[in-house]
C-alpha positions as CSV (number, residue, x, y, z in Angstrom):
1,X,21.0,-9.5,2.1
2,X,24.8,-10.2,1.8
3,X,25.4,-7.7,4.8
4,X,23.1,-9.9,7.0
5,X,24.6,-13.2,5.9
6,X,27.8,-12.0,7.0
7,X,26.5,-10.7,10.7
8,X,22.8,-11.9,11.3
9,X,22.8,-8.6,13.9
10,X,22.9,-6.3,11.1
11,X,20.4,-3.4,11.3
12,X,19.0,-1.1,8.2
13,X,16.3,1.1,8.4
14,X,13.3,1.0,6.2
15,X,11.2,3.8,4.9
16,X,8.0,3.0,3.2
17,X,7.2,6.2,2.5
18,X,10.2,7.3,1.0
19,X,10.8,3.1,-0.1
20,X,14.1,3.4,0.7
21,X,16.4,0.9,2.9
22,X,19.5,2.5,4.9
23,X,22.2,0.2,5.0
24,X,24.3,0.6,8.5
25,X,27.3,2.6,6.7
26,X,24.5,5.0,5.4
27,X,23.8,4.0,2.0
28,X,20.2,4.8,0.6
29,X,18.9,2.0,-1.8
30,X,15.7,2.5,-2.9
31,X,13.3,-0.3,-3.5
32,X,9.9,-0.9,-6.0
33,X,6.5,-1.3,-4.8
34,X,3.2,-1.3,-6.1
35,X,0.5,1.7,-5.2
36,X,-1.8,0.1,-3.7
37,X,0.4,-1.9,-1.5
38,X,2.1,1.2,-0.2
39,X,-1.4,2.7,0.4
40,X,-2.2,-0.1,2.5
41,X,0.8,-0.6,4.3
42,X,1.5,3.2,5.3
43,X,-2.5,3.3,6.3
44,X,-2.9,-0.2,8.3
45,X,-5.3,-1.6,6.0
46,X,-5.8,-4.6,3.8
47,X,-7.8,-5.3,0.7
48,X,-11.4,-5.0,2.3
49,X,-10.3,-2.1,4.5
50,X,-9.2,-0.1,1.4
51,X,-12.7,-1.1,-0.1
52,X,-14.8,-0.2,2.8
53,X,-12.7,2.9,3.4
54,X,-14.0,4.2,-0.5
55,X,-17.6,3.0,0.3
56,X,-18.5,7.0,0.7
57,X,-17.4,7.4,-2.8
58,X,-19.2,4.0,-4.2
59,X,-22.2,5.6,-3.4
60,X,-21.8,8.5,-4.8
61,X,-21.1,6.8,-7.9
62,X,-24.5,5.0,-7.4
63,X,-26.2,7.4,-6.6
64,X,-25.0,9.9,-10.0
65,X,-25.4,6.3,-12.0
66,X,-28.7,4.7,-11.1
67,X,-29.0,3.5,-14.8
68,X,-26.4,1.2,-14.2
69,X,-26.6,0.1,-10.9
70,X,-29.1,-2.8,-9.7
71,X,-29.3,-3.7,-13.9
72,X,-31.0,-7.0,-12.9
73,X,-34.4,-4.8,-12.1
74,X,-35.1,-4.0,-15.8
């Protein structure tokens, strides 16, 4: 941040992937994130996306599981 306080025209390069930030004399400065904010970054998706995109999956599980799906019918 100091690099773009001292010249606002500064560039660095980000990579998500790799969560890493080039610095314009070529550094590599890595940088924390979270799983499933990655995920849904590097795939265009936000919170309901990433839930609809496992709906296969959900019913699966349902379907292997009917014991303990739709409990309010017993």
């Amino acid at each position: 941040m100091s690099l773009v306080a001292e010249d606002p025209h500064t560039e660095v390069s980000v990579d998500l992937a790799s969560q890493t930030v080039v610095l314009p004399d070529g550094r590599s400065v890595q940088f924390p994130i979270d799983n499933f904010s990655k995920t849904c970054l590097l795939e265009g998706l936000d919170q309901l996306g990433y839930l609809l995109k496992q709906a296969d999956a959900v019913a699966e599980f349902e379907a292997a599981h009917p014991a303990r799906v739709n409990t309010s019918e017993r």
